[in-house]
N, C-alpha and C positions, 0 to 999 in steps of 0.2 A: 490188690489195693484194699488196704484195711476200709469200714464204714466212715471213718470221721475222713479222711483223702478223700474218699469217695463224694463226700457231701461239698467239702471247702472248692474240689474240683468243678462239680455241676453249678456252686454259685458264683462263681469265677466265670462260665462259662455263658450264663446267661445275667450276668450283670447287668451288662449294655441293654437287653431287654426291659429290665425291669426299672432300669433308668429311666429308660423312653415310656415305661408307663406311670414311673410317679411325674413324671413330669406331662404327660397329658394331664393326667389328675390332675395337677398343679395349673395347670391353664384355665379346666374349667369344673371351679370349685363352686360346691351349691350349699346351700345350707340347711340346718338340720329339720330333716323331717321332706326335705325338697328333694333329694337325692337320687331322682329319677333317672335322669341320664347317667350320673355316675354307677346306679345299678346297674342298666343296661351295660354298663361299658366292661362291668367286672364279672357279668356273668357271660357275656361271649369269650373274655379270657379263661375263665373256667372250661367252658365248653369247647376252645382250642386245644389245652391242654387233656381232655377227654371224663372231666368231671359232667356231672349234670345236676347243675343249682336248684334249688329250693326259692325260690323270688316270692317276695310280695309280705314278707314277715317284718310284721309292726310298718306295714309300707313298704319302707323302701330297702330291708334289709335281706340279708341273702344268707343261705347255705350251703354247703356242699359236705359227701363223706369220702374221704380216702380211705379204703379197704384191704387191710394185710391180707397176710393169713390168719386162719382162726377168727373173723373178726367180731366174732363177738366175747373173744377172751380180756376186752381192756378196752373202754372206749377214753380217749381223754376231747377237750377241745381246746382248739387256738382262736383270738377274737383281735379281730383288726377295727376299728372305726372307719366313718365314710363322708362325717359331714365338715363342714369350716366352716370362718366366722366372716362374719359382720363389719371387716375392715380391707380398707382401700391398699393395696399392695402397693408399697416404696420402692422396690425393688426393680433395678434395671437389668431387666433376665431374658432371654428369649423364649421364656416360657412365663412369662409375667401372665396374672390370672387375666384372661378375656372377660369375668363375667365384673362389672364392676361395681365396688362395695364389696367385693366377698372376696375371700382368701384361704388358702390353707395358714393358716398362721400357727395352726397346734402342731402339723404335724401328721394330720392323717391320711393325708395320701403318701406319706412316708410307711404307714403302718401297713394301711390297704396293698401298695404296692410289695413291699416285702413282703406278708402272707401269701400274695401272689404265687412271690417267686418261690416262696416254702411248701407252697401245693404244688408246684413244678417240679422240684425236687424230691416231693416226699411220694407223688406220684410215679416218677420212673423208677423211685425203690422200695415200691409198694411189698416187692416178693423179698425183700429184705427185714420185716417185721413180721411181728403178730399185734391183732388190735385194728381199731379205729379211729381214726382220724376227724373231727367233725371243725370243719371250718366255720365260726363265724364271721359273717360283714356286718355290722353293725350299724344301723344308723344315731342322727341324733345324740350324739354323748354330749353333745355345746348345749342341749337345751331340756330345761325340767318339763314331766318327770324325767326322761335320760329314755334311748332307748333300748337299754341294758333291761331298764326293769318291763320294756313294753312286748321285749323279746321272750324275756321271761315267762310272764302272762300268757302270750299265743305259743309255750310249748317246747323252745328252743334248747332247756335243758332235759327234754325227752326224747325219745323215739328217735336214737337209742341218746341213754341217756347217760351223759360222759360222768367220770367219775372226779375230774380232775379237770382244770382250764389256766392254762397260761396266755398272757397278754404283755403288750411289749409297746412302750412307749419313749418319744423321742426324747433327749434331756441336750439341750445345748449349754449346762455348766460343764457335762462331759465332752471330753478330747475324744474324735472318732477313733472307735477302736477300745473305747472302754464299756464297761457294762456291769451295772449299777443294780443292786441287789438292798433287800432290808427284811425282816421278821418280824412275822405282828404284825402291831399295830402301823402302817406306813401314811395314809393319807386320811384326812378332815372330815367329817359331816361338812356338808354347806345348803346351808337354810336363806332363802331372800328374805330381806325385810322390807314389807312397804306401810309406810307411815302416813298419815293425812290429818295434820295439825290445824284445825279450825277454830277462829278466831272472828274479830269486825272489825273490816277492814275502814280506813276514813284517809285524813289530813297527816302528811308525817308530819308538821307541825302542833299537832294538835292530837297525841298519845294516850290525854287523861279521856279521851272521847271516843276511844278504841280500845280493843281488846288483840293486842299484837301480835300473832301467830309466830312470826318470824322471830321474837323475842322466845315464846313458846318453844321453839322449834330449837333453840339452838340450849336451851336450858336442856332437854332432853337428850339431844345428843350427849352432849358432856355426861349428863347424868347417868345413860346408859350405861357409861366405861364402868364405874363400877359394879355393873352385873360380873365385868373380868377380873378386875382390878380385886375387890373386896368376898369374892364369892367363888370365884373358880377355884379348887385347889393347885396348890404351886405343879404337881404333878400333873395334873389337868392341861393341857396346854389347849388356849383357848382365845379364838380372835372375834374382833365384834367390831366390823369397818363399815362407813358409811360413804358412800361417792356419786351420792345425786342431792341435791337436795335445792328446788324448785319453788321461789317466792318471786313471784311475777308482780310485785310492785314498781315501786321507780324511788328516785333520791328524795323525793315528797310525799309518796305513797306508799302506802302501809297497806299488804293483799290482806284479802278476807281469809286465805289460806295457806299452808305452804306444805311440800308433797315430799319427802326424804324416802331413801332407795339405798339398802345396805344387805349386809352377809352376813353369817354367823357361821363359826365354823369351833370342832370341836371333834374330839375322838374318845369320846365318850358319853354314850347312850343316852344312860339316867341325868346326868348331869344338862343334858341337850334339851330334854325333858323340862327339866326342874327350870333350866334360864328362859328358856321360852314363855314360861309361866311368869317368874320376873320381872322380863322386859316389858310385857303388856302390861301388867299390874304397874308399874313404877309410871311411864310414859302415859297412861290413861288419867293417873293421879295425880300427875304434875303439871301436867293440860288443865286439869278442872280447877285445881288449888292456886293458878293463873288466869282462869275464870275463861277459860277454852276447852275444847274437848280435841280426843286426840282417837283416830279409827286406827287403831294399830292390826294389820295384815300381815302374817307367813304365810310365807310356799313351801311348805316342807320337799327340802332338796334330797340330794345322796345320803348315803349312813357312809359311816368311816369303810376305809380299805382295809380289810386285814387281807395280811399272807399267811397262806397256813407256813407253819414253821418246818416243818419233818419236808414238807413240796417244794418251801426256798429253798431251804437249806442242801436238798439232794441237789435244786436244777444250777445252783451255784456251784457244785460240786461239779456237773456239767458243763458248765459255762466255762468254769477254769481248765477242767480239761481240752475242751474246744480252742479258748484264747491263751492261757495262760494265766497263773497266778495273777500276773504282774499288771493283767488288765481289769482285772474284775475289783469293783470296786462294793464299799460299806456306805449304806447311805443312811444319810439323817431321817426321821418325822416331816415329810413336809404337809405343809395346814392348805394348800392349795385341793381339789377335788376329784374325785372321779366317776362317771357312773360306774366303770367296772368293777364297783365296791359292793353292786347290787349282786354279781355274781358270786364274789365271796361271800355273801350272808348267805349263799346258797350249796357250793359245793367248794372244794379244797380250791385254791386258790394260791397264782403266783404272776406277781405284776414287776416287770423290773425295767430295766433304764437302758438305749441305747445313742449312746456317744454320739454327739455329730457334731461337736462342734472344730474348728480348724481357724487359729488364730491368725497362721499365717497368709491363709487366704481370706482372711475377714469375716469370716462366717461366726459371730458373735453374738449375734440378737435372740434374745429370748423370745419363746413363746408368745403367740398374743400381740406381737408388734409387729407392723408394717413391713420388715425387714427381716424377718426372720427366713431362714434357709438354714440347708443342710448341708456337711460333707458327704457327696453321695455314695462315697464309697462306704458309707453306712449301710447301702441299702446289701450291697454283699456281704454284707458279719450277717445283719438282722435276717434274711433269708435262710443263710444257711447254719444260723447258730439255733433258730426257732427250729429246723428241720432237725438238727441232733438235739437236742435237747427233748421233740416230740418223741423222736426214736426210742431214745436212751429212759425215757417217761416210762413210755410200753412198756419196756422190757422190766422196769422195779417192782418188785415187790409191793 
């Protein structure tokens, strides 16, 4: 039995298993930076399988090495996520989340558990390679700074330190079964914006004896758009959305203040730079020149995702041998985030798409929503297509 049998057979094999663990996952999902138990629960699965984790990196994040031959001829790494969000699960499942307000909604105990079952695999054919293996768990990707970059920091691309990292995330635009590739440049900066529009407040009858914040506030907004609109270049692709925005007055009352909460997103550096500068300048001036002031606050988020090109383009070369031409797909720019964008500002890097969506059984909801779920027979491609693909890594040039 050639290597690629080999691999489709062992994740075939332990399917049902890895089932049974993204769907614990899926019942008791914590959030980022909380990920205590979910550690716990991923490093006795390591330690079943005869790894021995690394715990307690940036908290709650873990390690492990799988060891060819040779293995210090080629080390690469693979990085799963571990944390979920902040939303109440709609979903009538027998694995509905137990913890409540919190959810897998991105997807990461789809990742987490797949890695799993790719260290179970690439472990029983350890004496089939040469090279290193360096699994990452990740905590924290739902929350700034990310902790991709906190990973970073305490070490995680040293000792030993991989030359190359692939990571794999869920896409429910894709049909299970497909797997979604790009070059470059793929994912956004994303920057928070917080704003605090102050003004005096009074009588909403009575306007010429107040200084309207809420008036302020929305001159600003609109204003803002052209930071995009007028300044980004057409090549630039570049979003600037706002989706909180906080005046605690009443239909008679005019607040003293009002509190606005937005994004910025962008895939490229200098230009990130250059609006950032902009936005405060414009929005502090437009405040005053309305006889208000205006606290304009960033949280400097992620940097754009690059894939390196020569690392997609070989593990797609991969992928299609694995699946088939017929399955691997060309994907767009998308301006949504990642931290794993930190690891590519660091070493070769390759991020790509795994299918899970299944119309006919309804599994349609995107990310981030109440409803979202997966075809789980994703979790057998992504196990065992991450395992050849690790393989076939080692072995390139």
């Amino acid at each position: 039995m050639d290597l690629k049998a080999k691999i489709k057979q062992l994740a075939k094999d332990i399917a049902g298993d890895i089932i049974d663990v993204r769907q614990h996952l899926h019942s008791y999902p914590e959030l980022s930076f909380q990920e205590f138990e979910t550690a716990k629960f991923i490093a006795s699965a390591l330690k079943k399988i005869g790894l021995e984790p690394i715990e307690g990196i940036a908290k709650t994040g873990l390690s492990a090495l799988i060891q060819g031959k040779n293995p210090s001829k080629k080390v690469i790494a693979l990085r799963a996520d571990i944390d979920a969000l902040p939303i109440t699960e709609a979903n009538e499942i027998s694995y509905k989340s137990k913890n409540k307000g919190i959810m897998h909604a991105c997807g990461h105990d789809v990742h987490t558990s797949s890695l799993l079952g790719t260290a179970t695999i690439l472990n029983q054919l350890k004496n089939e390679f040469e090279g290193t293996i360096k699994l990452i768990f990740q905590p924290g990707e739902e929350k700034a700074p990310g902790g991709a970059s906190l990973m970073i920091k305490e070490g995680i691309l040293q000792n030993p330190a991989p030359a190359k990292i692939l990571g794999q995330h869920v896409m429910p635009l894709l049909p299970v079964g497909k797997i979604g590739f790009r070059e470059g440049l793929y994912m956004a900066s994303a920057d928070e914006i917080y704003i605090t529009v102050t003004g005096k407040g009074g009588h909403g009858a009575m306007p010429d004896r107040n200084i309207d914040p809420v008036l302020i506030a929305s001159h600003i907004i609109v204003a803002l758009q052209q930071v995009v609109s007028r300044f980004a270049t057409p090549t630039t692709p570049t979003v600037l959305s706002f989706g909180k925005v906080i005046a605690e007055g009443a239909t008679n009352i005019i607040p003293n203040e009002v509190k606005i909460e937005g994004t910025f997103r962008t895939l490229n550096e200098k230009w990130r730079a250059e609006a950032k500068i902009k936005m405060k300048k414009l929005a502090e001036g437009l405040a005053e020149s309305m006889g208000g002031k205006c606290d304009f606050h960033i949280l400097d988020g992620y940097p754009f995702l690059y894939n390196n090109k020569e690392l997609t383009r070989r593990n797609k070369e991969f992928a299609t041998a694995y699946m088939g031409v017929e399955n691997i797909i060309d994907l767009d720019i998308w301006m949504a985030a990642e931290d794993f964008a930190f690891y590519s500002q660091e070493i070769d890097a390759c991020f790509y798409r795994l299918g899970t969506r299944n119309e006919e059984k309804g599994i349609i909801s995107n990310v981030h929503t109440p409803t979202f779920n997966i075809d789980e027979h994703a979790l057998e491609i992504g196990s065992g297509l991450m395992a050849w693909m690790a393989i076939k890594e080692l072995e390139a040039v």
